[in-house]
Legacy VTK file of the C-alpha trace (Angstrom):
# vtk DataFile Version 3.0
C-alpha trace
ASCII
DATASET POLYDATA
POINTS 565 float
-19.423 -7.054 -32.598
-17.047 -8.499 -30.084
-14.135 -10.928 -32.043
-12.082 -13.203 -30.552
-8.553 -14.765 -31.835
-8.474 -17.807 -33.903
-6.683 -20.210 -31.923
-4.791 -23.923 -32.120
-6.288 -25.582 -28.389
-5.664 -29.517 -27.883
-7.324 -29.282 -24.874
-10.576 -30.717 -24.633
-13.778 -28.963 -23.436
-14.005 -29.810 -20.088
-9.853 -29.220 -19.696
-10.175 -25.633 -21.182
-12.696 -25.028 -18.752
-11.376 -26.057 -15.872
-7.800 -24.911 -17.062
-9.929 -21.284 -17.291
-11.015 -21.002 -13.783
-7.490 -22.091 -12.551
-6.542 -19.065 -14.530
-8.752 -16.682 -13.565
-8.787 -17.818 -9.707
-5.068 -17.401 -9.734
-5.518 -14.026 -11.606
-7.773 -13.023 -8.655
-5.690 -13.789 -5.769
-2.993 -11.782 -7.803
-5.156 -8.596 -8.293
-6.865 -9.014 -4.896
-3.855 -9.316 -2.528
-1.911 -6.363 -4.294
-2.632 -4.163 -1.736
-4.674 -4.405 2.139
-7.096 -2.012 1.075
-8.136 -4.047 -1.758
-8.000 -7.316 0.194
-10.060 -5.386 2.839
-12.905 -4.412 0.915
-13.092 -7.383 -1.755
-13.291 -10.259 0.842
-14.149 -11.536 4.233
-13.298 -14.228 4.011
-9.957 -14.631 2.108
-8.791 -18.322 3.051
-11.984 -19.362 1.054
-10.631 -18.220 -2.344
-6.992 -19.889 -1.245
-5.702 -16.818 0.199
-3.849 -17.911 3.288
-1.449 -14.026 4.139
-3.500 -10.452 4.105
-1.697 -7.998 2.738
-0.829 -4.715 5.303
0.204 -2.564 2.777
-0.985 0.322 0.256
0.982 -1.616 -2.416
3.576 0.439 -4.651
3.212 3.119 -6.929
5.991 4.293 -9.343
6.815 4.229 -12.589
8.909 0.943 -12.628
5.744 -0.417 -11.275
3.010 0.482 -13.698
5.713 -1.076 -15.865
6.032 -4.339 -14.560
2.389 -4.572 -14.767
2.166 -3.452 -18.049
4.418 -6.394 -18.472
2.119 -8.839 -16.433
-0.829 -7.620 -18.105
0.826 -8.922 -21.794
1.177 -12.086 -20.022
-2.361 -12.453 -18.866
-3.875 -11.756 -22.344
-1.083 -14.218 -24.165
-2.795 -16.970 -21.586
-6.269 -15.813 -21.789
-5.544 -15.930 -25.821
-4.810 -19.180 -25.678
-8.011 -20.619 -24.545
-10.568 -21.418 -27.892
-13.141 -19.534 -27.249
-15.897 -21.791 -28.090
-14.632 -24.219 -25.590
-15.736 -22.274 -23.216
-19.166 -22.194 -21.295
-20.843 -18.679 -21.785
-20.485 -17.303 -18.498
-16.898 -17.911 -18.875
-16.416 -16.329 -22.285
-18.199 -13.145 -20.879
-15.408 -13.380 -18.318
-12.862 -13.582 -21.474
-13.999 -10.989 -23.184
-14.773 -8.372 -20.375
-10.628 -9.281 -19.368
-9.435 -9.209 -22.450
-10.916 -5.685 -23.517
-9.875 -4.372 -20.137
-6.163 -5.640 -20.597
-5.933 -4.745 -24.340
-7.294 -1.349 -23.409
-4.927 -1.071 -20.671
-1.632 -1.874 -22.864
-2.608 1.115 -24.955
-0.745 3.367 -21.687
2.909 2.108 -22.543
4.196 5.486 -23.265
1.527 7.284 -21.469
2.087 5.911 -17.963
3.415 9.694 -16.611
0.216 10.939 -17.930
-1.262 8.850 -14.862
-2.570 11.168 -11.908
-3.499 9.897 -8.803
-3.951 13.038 -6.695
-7.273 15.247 -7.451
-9.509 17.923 -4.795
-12.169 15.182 -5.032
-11.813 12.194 -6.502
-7.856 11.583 -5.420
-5.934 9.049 -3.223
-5.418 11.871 -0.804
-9.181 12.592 -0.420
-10.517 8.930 -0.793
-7.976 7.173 1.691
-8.978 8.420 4.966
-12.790 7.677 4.253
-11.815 4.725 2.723
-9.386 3.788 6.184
-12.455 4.824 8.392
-14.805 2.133 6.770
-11.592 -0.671 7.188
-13.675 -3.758 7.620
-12.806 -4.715 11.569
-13.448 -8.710 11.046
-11.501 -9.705 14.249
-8.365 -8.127 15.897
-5.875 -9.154 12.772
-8.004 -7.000 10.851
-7.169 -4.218 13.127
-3.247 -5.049 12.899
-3.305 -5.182 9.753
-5.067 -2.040 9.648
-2.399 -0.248 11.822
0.006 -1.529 9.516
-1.357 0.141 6.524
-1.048 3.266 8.670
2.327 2.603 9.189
2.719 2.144 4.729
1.088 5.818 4.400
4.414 7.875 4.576
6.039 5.494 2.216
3.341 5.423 -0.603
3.227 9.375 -0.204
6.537 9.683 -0.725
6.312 7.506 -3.818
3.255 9.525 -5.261
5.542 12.680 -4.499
8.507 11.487 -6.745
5.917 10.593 -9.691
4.811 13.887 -9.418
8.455 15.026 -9.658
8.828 12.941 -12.541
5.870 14.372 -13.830
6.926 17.979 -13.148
10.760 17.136 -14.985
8.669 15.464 -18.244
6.826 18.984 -18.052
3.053 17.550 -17.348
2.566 18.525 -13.741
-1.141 19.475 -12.767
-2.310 23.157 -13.167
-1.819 25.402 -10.621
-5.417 25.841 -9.324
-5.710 21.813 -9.175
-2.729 21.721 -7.011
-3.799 24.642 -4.772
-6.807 23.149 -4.020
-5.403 19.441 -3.286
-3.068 21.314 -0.967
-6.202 23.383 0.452
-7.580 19.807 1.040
-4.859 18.288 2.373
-4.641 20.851 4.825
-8.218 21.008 5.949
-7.768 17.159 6.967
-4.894 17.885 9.131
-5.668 21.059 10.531
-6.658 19.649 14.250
-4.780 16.831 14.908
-6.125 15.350 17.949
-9.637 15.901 16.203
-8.289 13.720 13.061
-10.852 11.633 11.369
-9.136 8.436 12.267
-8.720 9.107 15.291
-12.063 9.427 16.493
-13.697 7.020 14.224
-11.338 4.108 15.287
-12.682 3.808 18.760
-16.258 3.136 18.154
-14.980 0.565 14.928
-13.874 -1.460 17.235
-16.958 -1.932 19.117
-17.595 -5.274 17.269
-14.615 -7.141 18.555
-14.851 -8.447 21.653
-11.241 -6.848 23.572
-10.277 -7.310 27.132
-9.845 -3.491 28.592
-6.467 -3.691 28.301
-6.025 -4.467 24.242
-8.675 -1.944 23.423
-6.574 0.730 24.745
-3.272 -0.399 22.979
-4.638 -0.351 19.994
-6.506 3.332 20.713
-2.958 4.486 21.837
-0.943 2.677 18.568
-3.574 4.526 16.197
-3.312 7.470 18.052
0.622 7.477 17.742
0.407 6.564 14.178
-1.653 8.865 13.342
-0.423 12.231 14.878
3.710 10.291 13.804
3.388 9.450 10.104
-0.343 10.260 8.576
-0.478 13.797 9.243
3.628 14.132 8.455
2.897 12.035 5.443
0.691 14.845 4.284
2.465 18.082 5.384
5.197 16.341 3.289
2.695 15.721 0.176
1.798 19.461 0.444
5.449 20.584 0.319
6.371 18.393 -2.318
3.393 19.879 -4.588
4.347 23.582 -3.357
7.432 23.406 -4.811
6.635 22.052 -7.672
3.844 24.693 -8.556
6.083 26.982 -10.404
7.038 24.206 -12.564
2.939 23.954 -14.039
3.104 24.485 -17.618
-0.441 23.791 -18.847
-3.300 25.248 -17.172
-5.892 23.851 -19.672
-6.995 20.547 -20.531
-4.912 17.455 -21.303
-5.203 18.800 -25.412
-1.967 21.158 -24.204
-0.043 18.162 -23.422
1.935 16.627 -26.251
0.043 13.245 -26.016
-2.708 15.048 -24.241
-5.344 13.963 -26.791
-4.299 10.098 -27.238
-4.586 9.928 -23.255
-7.951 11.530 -22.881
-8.686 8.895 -25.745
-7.216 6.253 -23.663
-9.539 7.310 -20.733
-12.432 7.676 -22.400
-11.504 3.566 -23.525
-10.641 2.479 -19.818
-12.902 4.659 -17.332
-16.050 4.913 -19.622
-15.945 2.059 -21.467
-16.842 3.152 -24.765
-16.095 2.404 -27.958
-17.016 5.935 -29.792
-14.099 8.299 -30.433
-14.239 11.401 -29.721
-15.761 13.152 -32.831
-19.113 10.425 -32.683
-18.935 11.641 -29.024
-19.598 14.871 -29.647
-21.951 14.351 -32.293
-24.147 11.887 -29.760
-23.564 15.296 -26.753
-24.695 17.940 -29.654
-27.923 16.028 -30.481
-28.734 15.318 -26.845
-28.390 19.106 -25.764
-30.550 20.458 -28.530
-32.992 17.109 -27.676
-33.408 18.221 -24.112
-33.213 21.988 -24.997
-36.779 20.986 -26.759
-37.959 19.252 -24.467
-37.695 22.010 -21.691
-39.173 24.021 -23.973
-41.805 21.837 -25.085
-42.555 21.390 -20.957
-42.994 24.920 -20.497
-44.901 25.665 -23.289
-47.274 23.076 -21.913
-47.180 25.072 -18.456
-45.325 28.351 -18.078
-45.271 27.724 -14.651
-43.324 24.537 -14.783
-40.313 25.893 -13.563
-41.782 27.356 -10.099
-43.548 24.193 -9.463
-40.137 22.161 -10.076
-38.558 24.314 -7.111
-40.889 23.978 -4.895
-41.355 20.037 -5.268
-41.593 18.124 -2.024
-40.201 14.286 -2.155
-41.137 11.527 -0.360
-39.652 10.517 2.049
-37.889 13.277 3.633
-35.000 12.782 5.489
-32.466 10.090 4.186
-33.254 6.841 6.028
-36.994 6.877 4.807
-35.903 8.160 1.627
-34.140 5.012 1.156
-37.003 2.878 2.627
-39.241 4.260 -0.136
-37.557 4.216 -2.688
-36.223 0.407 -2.029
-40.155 -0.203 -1.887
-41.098 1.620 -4.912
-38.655 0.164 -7.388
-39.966 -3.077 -7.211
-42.042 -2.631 -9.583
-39.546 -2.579 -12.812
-36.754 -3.669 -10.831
-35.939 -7.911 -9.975
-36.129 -8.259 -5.903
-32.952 -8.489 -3.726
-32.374 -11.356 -1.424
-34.063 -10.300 1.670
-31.420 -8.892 5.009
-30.165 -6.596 2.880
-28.950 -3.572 5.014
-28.220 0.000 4.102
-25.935 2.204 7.287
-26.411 5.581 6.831
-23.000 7.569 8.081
-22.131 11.243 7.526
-18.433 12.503 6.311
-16.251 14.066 8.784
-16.524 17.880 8.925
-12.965 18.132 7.873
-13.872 16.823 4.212
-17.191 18.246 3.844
-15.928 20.655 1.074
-14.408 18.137 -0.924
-17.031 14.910 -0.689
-20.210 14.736 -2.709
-23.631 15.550 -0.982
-23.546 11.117 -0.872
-22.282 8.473 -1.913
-22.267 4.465 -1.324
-19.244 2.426 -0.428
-18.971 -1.272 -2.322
-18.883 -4.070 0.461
-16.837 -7.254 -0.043
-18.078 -9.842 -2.658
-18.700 -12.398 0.222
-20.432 -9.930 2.264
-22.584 -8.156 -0.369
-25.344 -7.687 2.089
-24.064 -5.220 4.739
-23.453 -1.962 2.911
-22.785 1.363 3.792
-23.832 4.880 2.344
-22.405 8.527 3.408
-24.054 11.403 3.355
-22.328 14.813 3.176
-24.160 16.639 6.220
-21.934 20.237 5.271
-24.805 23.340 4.998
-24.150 23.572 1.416
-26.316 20.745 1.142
-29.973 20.360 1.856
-30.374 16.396 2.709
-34.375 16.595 2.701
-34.110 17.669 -1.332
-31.138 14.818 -2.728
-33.820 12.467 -2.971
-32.406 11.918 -6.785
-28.803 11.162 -5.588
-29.643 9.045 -3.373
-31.603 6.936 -5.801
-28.272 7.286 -7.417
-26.215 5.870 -4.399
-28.890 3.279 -2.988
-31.784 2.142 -5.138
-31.932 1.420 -7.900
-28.566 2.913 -8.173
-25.028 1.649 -6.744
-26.574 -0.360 -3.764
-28.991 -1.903 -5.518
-26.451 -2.944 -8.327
-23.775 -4.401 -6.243
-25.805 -6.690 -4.596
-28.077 -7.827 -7.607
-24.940 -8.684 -9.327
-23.214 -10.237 -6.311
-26.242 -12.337 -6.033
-25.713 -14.334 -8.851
-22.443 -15.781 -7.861
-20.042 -14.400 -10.457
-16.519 -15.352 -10.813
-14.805 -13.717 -8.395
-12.286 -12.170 -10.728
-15.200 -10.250 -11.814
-14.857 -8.441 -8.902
-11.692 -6.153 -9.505
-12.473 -5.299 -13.047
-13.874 -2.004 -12.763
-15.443 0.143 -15.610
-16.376 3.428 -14.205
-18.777 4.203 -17.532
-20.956 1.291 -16.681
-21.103 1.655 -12.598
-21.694 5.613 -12.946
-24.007 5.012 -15.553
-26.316 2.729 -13.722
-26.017 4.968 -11.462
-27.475 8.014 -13.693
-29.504 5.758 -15.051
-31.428 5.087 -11.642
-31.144 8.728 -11.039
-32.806 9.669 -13.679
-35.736 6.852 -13.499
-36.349 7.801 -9.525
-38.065 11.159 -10.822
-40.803 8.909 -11.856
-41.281 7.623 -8.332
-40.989 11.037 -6.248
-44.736 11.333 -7.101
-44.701 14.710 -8.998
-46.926 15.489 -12.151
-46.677 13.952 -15.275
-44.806 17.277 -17.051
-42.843 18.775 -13.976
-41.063 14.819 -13.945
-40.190 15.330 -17.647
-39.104 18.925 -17.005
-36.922 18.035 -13.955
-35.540 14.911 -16.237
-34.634 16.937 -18.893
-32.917 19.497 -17.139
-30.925 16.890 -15.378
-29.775 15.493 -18.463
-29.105 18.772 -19.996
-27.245 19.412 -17.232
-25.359 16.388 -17.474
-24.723 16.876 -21.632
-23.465 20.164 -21.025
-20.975 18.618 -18.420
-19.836 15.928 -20.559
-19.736 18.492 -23.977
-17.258 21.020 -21.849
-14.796 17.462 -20.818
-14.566 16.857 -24.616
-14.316 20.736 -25.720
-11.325 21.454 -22.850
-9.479 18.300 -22.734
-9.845 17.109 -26.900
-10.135 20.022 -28.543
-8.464 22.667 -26.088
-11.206 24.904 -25.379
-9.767 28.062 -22.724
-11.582 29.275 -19.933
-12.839 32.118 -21.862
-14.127 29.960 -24.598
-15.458 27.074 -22.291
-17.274 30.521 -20.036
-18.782 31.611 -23.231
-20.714 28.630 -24.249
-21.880 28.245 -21.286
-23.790 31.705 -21.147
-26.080 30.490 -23.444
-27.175 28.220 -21.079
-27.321 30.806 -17.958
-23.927 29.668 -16.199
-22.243 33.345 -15.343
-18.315 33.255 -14.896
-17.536 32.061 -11.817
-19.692 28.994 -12.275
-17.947 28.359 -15.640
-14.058 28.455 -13.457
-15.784 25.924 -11.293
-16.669 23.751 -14.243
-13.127 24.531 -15.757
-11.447 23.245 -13.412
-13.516 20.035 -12.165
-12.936 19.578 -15.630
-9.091 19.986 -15.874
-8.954 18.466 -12.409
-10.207 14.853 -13.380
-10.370 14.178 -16.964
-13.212 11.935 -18.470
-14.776 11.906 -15.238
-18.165 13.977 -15.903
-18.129 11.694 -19.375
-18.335 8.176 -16.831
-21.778 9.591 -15.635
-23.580 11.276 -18.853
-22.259 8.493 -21.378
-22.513 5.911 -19.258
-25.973 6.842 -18.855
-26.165 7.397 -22.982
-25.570 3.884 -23.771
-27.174 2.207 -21.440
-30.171 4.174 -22.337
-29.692 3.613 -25.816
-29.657 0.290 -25.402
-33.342 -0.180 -23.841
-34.169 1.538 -26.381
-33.037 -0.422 -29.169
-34.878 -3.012 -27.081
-38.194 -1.766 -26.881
-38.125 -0.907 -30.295
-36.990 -4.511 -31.327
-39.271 -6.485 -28.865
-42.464 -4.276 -28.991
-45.043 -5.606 -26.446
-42.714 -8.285 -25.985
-40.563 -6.086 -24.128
-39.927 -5.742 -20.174
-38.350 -3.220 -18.434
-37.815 -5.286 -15.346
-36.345 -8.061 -17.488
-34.133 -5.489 -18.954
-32.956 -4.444 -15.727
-32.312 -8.122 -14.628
-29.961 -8.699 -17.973
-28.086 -5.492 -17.766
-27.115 -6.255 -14.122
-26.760 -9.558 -14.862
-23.650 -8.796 -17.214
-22.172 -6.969 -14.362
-19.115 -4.117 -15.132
-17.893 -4.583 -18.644
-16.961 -2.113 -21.781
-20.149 -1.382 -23.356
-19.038 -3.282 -26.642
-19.628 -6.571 -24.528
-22.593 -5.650 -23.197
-23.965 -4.610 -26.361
-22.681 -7.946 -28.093
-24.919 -9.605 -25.092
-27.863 -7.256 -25.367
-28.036 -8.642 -29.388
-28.438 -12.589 -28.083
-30.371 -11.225 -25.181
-33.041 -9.464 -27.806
-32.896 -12.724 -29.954
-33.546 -14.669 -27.210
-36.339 -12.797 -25.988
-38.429 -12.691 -29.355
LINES 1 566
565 0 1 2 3 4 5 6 7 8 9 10 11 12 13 14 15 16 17 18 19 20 21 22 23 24 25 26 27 28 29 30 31 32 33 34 35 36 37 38 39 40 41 42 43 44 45 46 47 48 49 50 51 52 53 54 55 56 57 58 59 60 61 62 63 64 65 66 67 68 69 70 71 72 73 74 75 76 77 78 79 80 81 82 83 84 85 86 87 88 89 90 91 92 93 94 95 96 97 98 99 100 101 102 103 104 105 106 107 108 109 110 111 112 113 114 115 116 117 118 119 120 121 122 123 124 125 126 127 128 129 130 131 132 133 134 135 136 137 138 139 140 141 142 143 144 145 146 147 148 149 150 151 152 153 154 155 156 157 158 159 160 161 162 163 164 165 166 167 168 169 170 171 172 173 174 175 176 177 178 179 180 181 182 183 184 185 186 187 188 189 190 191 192 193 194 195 196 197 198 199 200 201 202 203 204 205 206 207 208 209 210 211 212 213 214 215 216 217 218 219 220 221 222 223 224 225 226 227 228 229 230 231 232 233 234 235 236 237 238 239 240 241 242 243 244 245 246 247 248 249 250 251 252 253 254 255 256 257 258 259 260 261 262 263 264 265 266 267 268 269 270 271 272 273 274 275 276 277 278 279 280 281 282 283 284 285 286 287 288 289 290 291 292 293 294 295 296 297 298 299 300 301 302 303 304 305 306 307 308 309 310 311 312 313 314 315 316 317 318 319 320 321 322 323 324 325 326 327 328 329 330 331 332 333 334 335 336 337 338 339 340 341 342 343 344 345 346 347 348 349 350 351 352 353 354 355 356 357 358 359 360 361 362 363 364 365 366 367 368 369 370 371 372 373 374 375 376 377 378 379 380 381 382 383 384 385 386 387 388 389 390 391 392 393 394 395 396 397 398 399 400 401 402 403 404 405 406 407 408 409 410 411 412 413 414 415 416 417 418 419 420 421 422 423 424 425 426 427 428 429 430 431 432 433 434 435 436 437 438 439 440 441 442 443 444 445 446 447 448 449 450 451 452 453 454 455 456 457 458 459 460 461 462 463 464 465 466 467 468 469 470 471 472 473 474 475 476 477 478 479 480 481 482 483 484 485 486 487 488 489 490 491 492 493 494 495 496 497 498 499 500 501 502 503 504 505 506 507 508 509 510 511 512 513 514 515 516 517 518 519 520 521 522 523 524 525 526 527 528 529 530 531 532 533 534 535 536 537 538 539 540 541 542 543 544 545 546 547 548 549 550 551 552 553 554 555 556 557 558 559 560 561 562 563 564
């Protein structure tokens, strides 16, 4: 049960409320404007929401500045405090509590903040920024100065990512050594043919849109050109030597647990990227019971068909390629799923061959709040990766999955400070979550679905299990490898694990518990509601909450049952 502060107001009703959207408005333009790549990919149009400068740079990172907003953050939650709750209207006190668990949550890092890591082989800043900078919205040509700008910010913000590392390396919690060899190996791959660079030969066609005399075309081709081959790639051979010489200095090649506030971190992430409120030991009670559930229920499928597993191989989905794959399955989930607005539009793009090996097989891109309807999905076209057999992921990326989500919830007009409050449990979730439901749509039979389900979320379990195990309890390679031969992984697939694992921790836990709790939660609705229930309307009121820790949500899902008997 969400609480909230007992609190002295003398405002009235309608003065708290209005005093509450002044506060959150002016909370948004704060969060929104701290960097151009946020600006660019929250809003079109920023001089609706009072914005009147874009910002051209990546923004800062150091230690003094996770500080400061440590420091900004106490101040938002003493004003948000101050409002009485029950003054407020009840889409604004889901705003208040989704901000004030967020902020609470994120004051918990004061004497963690060197435990931050921004740098990772897949999911880093040096990995996600040039996709990221390839999909810079081009409204008109400040857009594209602003754009070269934030080129021109790259060798700065490196530099400052280097020193935290060095900070890092001096407090004696630098990254392992295989993590750092294969950021470098990535690094390297992305600058290996200059002249070939991903931003350079994306930026030409971008700016396709605009309509540019001959003559400013080509400056701006040159300038990106220059700035690309003169401080992006330097900005990363720099990067790479900073971590090279700071290898030597790795002192724990396991999970966070052999850090000295290893443990209360991973806690801390398991608070702010998942979302949940379990510790760790109810955690891996809930992973236990779920791998022994779907254990049985392989078994159970095979015992019904020995055969099961042959047939689940050699599956054909609808579909196809991609695009139709897409078109179907934005057709099929109709049926338990509330309709979009109609225009929505779904650009299929494929990831430059120089970060093939460290992008998933696909995944979607979030468009701006005021421009929820043009969206974008990549697919990872590297051989490793058959395209005509992700039909799951991209249920995951499209629909019902992140797609689907971003513009359902966009839809309803939220507060627009809703917008930069992210909760990776509850976004990754729905994603699994839609994953998992598109097997019943790929048209197979009734027991190869619940075989191919169950495996998934085996799969999943297992995942999540090993991120406790390594990074709370301090499981070693060795120990992590022989667990997972009971479940057919051989040794080199158990390194790979080990060290996604060390390499971003609490990330496989955003996707499986994510997906827990949500699923948990229909549950506990169907079991309340009976023949009262709908899965459709249970779909509409989980979006409808939009990303929040799933203690909100669940407080919401208790009215929302009420409500519904």
């Amino acid at each position: 049960m969400v609480t909230h502060p007992s609190v002295k107001d003398s405002r009235t009703e309608k003065q708290s409320q209005e005093e509450f959207d002044a506060l959150m408005l002016q909370l948004f333009q704060e969060e929104v404007t701290s960097d151009g790549i946020t600006m660019n990919y929250t809003l079109k149009d920023a001089a609706k929401y009072g914005i009147k400068e874009q910002t051209s740079t990546l923004g800062d990172f150091s230690l003094e500045s996770m500080q400061k907003d440590l420091a900004l953050s106490e101040n938002w939650l003493a004003s948000l405090e101050s409002f009485d709750y029950d003054k407020l209207k009840e889409e604004q006190q889901l705003t208040y509590d989704v901000l004030r668990s967020v902020l609470k949550t994120g004051l918990e890092t004061s004497d963690l903040l060197l435990y931050t890591e921004v740098l990772g082989p897949t999911t880093g800043t040096q990995t996600q920024l040039p996709v990221i900078l390839s999909e810079y919205h081009f409204w008109d040509t400040k857009a594209v100065e602003d754009y070269l700008a934030l080129l021109q910010s790259i060798p700065k913000y490196f530099e400052k990512i280097g020193a935290f590392e060095e900070q890092k390396a001096k407090a004696g919690l630098f990254m392992a050594k295989r993590t750092e060899a294969a950021i470098v190996s990535q690094c390297k791959e992305f600058i290996e043919k200059p002249d070939e660079n991903l931003l350079i030969r994306t930026f030409e066609s971008r700016l396709a849109s605009l309509q540019l005399d001959s003559t400013q075309k080509q400056t701006f081709i040159e300038k990106n050109r220059k700035l690309v081959k003169e401080l992006v790639i330097p900005a990363y051979q720099k990067l790479i030597t900073v971590l090279e010489g700071l290898v030597d200095q790795s002192k724990n090649q396991k999970g966070l647990q052999g850090l000295p506030k290893g443990k209360q971190y991973y806690s801390y992430l398991l608070k702010s990227k998942v979302g949940t409120a379990r510790d760790a030991k109810k955690i891996q009670a809930l992973l236990d019971d779920k791998i022994a559930s779907y254990t049985k229920m392989m078994s159970d499928c095979i015992a019904k068909d020995e055969k099961v597993y042959e047939k689940a191989l050699q599956v054909k989905y609808p579909g196809g390629e991609p695009k139709e794959t897409v078109s179907y399955l934005r057709d099929k989930c109709l049926k338990n799923f509330p309709a979009l607005p109609d225009g929505v539009v779904c650009d299929l793009k494929y990831v430059d061959k120089s970060l093939e090996n460290s992008i998933s097989p696909a995944f979607y891109l979030t468009s701006p709040m005021d421009d929820y309807m043009k969206n974008v999905m990549y697919l990872n076209g590297s051989k490793s990766y058959d395209l005509t057999r992700i039909f799951t992921t991209i249920a995951h990326e499209s629909y019902p999955g992140h797609l689907y989500q971003n513009v359902f919830y966009h839809a309803q007009n939220p507060a627009p400070i809703r917008s930069v409050i992210s909760v990776g449990g509850y976004t990754e979730g729905w994603g699994t979550y839609a994953e998992i439901y598109s097997y019943s749509l790929a048209g197979m039979e009734e027991n190869v679905q619940a075989f191919m389900k169950a495996n998934t979320l085996l799969t999943l379990a297992i995942y999540a299990k090993a991120d406790l195990e390594v990074h709370y309890n301090g499981w070693s390679e060795n120990k992590l490898s022989l667990y997972l031969q009971g479940f057919g992984f051989d040794k080199q697939a158990a390194q790979t694990m080990f060290d996604a694992i060390v390499a971003d921790p609490a990330g496989y836990m955003q996707y499986t518990l994510g997906y827990l709790e949500i699923d948990q939660m229909r549950q506990q609705a169907q079991e309340e509601l009976g023949e009262k229930f709908s899965l459709k309307e249970f779909h509409r009121f989980f979006l409808s909450v939009g990303e929040a820790p799933f203690a909100v949500v669940q407080d919401r899902l208790e009215k929302w049952i009420q409500m519904q008997k």
